[in-house]
C-alpha positions as CSV (number, residue, x, y, z in Angstrom):
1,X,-26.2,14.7,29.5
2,X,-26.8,13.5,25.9
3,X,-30.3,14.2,24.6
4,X,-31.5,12.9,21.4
5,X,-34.4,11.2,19.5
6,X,-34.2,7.2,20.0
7,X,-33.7,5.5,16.5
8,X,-33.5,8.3,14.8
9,X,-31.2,9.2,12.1
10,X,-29.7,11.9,11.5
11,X,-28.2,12.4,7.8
12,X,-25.9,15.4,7.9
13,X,-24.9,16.4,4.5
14,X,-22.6,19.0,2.6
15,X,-23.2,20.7,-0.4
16,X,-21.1,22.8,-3.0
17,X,-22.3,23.3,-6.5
18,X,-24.3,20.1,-6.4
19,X,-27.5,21.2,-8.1
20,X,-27.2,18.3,-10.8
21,X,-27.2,15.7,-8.5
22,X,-29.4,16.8,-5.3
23,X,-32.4,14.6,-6.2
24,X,-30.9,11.2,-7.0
25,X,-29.1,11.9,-3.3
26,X,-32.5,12.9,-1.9
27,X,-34.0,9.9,-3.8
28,X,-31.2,7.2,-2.3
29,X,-32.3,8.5,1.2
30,X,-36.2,7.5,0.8
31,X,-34.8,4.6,-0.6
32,X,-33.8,3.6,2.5
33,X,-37.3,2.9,3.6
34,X,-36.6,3.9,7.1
35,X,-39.2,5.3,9.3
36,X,-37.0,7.4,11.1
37,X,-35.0,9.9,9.4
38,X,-34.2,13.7,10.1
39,X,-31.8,15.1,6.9
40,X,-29.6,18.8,7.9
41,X,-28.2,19.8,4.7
42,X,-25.3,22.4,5.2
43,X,-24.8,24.1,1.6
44,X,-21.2,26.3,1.6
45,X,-21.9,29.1,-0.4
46,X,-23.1,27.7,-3.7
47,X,-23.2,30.0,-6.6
48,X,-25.7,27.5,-8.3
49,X,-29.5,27.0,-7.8
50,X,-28.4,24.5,-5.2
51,X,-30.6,26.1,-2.2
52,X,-33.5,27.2,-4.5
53,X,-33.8,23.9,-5.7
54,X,-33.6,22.1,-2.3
55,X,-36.4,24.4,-1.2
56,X,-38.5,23.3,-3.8
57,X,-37.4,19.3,-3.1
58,X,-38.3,20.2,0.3
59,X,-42.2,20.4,-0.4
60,X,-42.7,17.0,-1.5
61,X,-39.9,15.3,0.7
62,X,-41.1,12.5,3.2
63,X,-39.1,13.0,6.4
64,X,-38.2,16.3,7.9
65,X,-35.5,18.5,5.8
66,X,-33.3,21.2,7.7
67,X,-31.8,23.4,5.2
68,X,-28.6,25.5,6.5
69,X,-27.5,28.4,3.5
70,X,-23.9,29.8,4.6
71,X,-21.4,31.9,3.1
72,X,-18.5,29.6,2.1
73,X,-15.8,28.6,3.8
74,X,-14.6,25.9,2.4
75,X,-13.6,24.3,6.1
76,X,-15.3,20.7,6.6
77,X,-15.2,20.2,9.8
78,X,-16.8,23.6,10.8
79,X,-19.6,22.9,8.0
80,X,-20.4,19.3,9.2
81,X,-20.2,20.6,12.8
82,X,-22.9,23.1,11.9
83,X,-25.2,20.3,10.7
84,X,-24.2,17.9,13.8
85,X,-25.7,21.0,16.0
86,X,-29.0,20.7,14.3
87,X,-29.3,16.9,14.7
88,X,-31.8,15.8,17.0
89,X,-31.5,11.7,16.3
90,X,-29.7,8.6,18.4
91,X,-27.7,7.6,15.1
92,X,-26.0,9.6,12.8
93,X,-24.3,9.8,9.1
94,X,-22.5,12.0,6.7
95,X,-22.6,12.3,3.5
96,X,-21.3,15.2,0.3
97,X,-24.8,16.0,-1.6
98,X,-22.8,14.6,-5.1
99,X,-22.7,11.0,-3.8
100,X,-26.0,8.6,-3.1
101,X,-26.6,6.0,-0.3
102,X,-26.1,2.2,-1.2
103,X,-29.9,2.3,0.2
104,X,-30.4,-1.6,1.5
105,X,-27.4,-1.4,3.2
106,X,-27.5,1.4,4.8
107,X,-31.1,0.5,6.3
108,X,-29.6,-3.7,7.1
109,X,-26.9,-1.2,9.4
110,X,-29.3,0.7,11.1
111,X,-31.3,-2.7,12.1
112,X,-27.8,-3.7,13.7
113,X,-27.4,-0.6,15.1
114,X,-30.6,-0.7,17.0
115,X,-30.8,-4.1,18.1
116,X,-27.2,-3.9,19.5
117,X,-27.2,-0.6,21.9
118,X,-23.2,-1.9,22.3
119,X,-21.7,-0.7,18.8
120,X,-20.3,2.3,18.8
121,X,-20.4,2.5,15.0
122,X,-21.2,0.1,11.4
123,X,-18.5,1.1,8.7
124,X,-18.1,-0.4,5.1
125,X,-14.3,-1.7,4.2
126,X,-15.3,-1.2,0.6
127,X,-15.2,2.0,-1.7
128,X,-17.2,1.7,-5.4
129,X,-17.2,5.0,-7.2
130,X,-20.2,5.9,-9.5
131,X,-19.4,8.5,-13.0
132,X,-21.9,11.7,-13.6
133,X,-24.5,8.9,-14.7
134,X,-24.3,7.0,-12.2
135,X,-22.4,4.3,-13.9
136,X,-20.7,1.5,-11.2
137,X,-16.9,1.7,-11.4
138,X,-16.3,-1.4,-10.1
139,X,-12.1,-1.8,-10.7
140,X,-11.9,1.5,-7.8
141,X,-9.0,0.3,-5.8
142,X,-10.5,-1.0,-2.1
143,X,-9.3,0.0,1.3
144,X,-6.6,-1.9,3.2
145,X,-9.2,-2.7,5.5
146,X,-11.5,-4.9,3.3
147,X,-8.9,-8.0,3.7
148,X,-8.3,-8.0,7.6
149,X,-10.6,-10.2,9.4
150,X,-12.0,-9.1,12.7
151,X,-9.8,-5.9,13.0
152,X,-9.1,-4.1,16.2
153,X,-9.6,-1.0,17.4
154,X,-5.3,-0.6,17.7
155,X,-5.8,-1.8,13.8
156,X,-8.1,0.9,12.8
157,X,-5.9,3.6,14.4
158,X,-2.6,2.2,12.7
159,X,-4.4,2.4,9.7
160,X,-5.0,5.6,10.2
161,X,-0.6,6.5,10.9
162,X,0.5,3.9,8.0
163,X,-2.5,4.7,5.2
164,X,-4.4,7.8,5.8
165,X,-7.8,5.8,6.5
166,X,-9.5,2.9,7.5
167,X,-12.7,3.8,6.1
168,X,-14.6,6.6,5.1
169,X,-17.1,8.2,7.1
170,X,-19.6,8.4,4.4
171,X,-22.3,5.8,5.0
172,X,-21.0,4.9,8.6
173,X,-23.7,4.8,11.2
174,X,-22.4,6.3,14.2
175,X,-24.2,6.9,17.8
176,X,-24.5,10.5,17.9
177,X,-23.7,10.5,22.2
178,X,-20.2,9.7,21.1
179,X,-19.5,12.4,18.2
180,X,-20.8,14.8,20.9
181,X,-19.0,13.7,23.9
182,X,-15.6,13.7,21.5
183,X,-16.4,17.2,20.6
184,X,-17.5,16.8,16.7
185,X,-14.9,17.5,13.8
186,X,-11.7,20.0,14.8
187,X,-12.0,23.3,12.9
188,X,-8.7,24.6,13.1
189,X,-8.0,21.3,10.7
190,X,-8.0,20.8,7.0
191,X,-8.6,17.4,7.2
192,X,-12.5,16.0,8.3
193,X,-12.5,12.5,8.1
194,X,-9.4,11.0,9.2
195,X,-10.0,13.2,12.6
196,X,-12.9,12.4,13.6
197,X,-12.1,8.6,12.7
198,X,-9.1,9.0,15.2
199,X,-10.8,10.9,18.3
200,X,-13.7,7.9,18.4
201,X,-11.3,5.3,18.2
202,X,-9.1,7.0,21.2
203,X,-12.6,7.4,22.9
204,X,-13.1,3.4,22.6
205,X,-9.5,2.7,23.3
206,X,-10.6,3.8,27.1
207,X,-14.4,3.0,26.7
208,X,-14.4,-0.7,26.3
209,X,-17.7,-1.3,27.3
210,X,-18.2,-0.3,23.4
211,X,-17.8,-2.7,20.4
212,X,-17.9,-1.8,16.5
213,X,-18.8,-3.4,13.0
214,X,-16.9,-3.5,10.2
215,X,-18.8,-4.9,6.9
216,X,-17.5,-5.9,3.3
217,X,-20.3,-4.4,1.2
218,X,-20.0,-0.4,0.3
219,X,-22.7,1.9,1.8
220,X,-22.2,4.8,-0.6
221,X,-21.5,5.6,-3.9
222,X,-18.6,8.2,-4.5
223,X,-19.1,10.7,-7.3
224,X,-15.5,11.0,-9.1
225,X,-15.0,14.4,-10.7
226,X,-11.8,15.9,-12.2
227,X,-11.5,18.7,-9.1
228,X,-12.0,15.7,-6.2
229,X,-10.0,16.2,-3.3
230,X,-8.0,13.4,-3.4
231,X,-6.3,13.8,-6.7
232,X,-4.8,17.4,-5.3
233,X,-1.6,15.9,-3.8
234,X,-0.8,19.6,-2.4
235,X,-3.9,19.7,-0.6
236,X,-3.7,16.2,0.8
237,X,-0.1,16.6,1.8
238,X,-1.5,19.7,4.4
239,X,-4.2,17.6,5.0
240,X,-2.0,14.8,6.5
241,X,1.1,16.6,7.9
242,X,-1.4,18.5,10.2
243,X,-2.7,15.6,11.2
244,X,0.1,13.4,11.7
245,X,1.7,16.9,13.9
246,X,-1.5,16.8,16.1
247,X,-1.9,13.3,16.8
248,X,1.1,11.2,16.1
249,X,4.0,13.8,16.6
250,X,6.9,11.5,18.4
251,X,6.1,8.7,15.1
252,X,8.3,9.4,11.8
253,X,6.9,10.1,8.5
254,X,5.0,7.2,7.3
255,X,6.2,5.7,3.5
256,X,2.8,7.3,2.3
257,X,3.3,10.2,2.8
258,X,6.8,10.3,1.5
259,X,5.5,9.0,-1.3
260,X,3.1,11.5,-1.9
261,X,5.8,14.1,-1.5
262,X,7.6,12.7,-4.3
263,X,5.5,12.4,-6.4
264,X,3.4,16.0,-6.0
265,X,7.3,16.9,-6.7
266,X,7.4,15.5,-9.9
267,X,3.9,16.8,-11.0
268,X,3.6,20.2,-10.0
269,X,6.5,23.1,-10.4
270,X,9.6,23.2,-8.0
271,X,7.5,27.1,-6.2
272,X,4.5,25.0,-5.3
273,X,6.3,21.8,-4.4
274,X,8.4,24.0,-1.6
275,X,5.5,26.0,-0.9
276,X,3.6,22.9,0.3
277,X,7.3,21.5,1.9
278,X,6.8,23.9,4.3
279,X,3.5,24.9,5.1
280,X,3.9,23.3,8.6
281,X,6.8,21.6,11.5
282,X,5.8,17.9,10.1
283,X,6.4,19.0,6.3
284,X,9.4,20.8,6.9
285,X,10.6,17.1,8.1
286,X,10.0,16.2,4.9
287,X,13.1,18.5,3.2
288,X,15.1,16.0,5.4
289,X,14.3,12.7,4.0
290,X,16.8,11.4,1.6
291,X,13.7,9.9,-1.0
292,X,12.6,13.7,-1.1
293,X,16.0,15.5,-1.2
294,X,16.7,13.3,-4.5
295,X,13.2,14.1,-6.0
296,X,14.0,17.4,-5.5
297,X,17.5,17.3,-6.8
298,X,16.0,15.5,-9.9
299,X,13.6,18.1,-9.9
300,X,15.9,21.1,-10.3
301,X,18.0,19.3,-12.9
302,X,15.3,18.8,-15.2
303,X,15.1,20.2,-18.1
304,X,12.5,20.2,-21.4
305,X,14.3,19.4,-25.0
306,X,14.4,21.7,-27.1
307,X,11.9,19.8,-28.9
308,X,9.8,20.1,-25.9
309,X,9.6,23.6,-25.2
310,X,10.0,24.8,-28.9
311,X,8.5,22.4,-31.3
312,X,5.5,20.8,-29.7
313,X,4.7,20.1,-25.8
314,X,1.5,18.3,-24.4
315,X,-0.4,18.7,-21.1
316,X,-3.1,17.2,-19.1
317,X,-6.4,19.3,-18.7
318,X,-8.5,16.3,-17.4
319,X,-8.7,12.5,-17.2
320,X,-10.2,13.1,-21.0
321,X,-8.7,16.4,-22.3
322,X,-5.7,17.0,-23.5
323,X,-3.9,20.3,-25.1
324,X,-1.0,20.1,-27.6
325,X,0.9,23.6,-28.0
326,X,3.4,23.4,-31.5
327,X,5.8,26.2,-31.9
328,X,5.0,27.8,-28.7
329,X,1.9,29.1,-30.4
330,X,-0.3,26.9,-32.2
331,X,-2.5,25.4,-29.4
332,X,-5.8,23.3,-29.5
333,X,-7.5,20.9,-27.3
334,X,-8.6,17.3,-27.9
335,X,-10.4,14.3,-25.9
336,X,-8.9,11.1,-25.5
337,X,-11.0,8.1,-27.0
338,X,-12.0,5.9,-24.1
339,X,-11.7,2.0,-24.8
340,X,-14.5,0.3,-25.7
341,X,-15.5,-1.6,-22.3
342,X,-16.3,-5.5,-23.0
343,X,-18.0,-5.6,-19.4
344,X,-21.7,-5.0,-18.5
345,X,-22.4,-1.2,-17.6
346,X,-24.0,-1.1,-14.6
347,X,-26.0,1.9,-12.6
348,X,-26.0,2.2,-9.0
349,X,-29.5,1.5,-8.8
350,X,-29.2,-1.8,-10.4
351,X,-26.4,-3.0,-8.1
């Protein structure tokens, strides 16, 4: 039997080398204005003053702060499953320690939540990424989600074969009985959120006595960095083909993900594009497509100018930084200018 502390939340949330931006995510949690709040912070192993400085946040924070220091090991699932075993409340959420709560929203779901004991989960169909200053990026491309109307639960889980996601789990309040009874995040998995998304929506599929929510305003605010997950194509690709061997395995590859193939083969060298080609029974499939076998091909036959590899070559460092090598020597490093914006900045805490 499920135990847990009626309309409570419980905010489980991973850390890595977030020291910088601990307090503004602390500081979009009281903003909530909840009573009922319980916060598990799992931090993986972080080589900054992250734990020191969440011990010293910890003395003047309002609701009750659980602070879990590991060794890392860079597994998800495992981490967020650590904090899921410390949390006590009815409701829960999830959330990295880099990115803040879109505050009013997430409290207007947790009044849903608790006045309807029939939905399963509240989800947000819309993404909006924040920079290091917390500046609204409001042109980040939305989820395929955000233009169906009254979705199914069959919708969410083709969304989850044909995209890679429905939504993220970020932000989304989701009745704790249910993450348990599913058994939590699977740790012999790379991927966190698209599995967990999947096992609750083949729980509802044969517990219909369960309804969800799906709503158009965003309840977090992602922090993009140059090292974020999602722009590693290699990482995503073993992220995916696990996932799609595990729980879609009679279902051909999806036109994402051959997509992705091609073009991790165009970006990275021809070692790491096969390294990743067959790091598992669904991406060996991959060598077979005809879309990939010509990116390879194209691959191979590629070749710099002389110009190129002799005279003066130029390579991406970061979305900014750029390094220009001439005569195979002479190398420096500049930063692109960015184009002067003609629309109103705006910070997350304005929006």
């Amino acid at each position: 039997m499920n135990s847990f502390k009626k309309n409570l939340l419980s905010i489980c949330c991973l850390g890595y080398n977030h020291a910088n931006f601990l307090k503004e995510n602390l500081d979009s949690i009281c903003a909530i204005q909840y009573e009922n709040i319980e916060v598990v912070v799992v931090d993986d192993g972080s080589n900054d003053n992250s734990v020191s400085l969440l011990n010293e946040l910890a003395t003047s924070f309002p609701y009750t702060l659980k602070i879990i220091a590991q060794k890392n090991t860079g597994n998800i699932g495992k981490n967020f499953n650590n904090a899921l075993k410390n949390a006590t409340g009815e409701f829960i959420t999830f959330i990295s320690l880099d990115d803040v709560f879109h505050s009013k929203v997430i409290f207007s779901e947790l009044e849903e939540m608790n006045s309807n004991p029939r939905l399963a989960f509240i989800a947000s169909s819309k993404a909006l990424s924040i920079d290091n200053e917390g500046i609204v990026n409001e042109k980040t491309s939305q989820l395929s989600l955000h233009t169906m109307e009254n979705p199914t639960i069959e919708n969410l889980l083709e969304l989850e074969y044909s995209k890679f996601g429905s939504f993220y789990i970020q932000g989304s309040i989701i009745r704790k009985e249910i993450v348990d009874t599913i058994g939590g995040f699977d740790e012999d998995m790379t991927g966190d959120d698209i599995i967990l998304r999947t096992k609750i929506f083949y729980f509802m599929l044969n517990n219909s006595n369960f309804d969800f929510k799906i709503i158009k305003e965003n309840n977090v605010f992602y922090r993009l960095h140059d090292n974020n997950i999602h722009k590693n194509t290699p990482r995503q690709i073993k992220i995916v083909t696990e996932y799609l061997d595990k729980y879609w395995p009679t279902r051909p590859n999806p036109p994402i993900l051959i997509n992705w193939a091609r073009g991790m083969i165009n970006s990275v060298s021809f070692e790491e594009s096969i390294d990743t080609l067959t790091l598992n029974k669904r991406a060996k499939t991959l060598l077979s497509e005809e879309k990939i076998q010509q990116a390879i091909k194209k691959s191979l036959e590629k070749d710099r100018s002389f110009f190129e590899k002799f005279i003066f070559s130029k390579h991406k460092i970061s979305n900014v930084q750029r390094k220009v090598i001439l005569f195979g020597f002479i190398k420096f490093v500049y930063e692109k200018h960015k184009k002067l914006s003609k629309t109103k900045k705006i910070h997350y805490l304005e929006y």
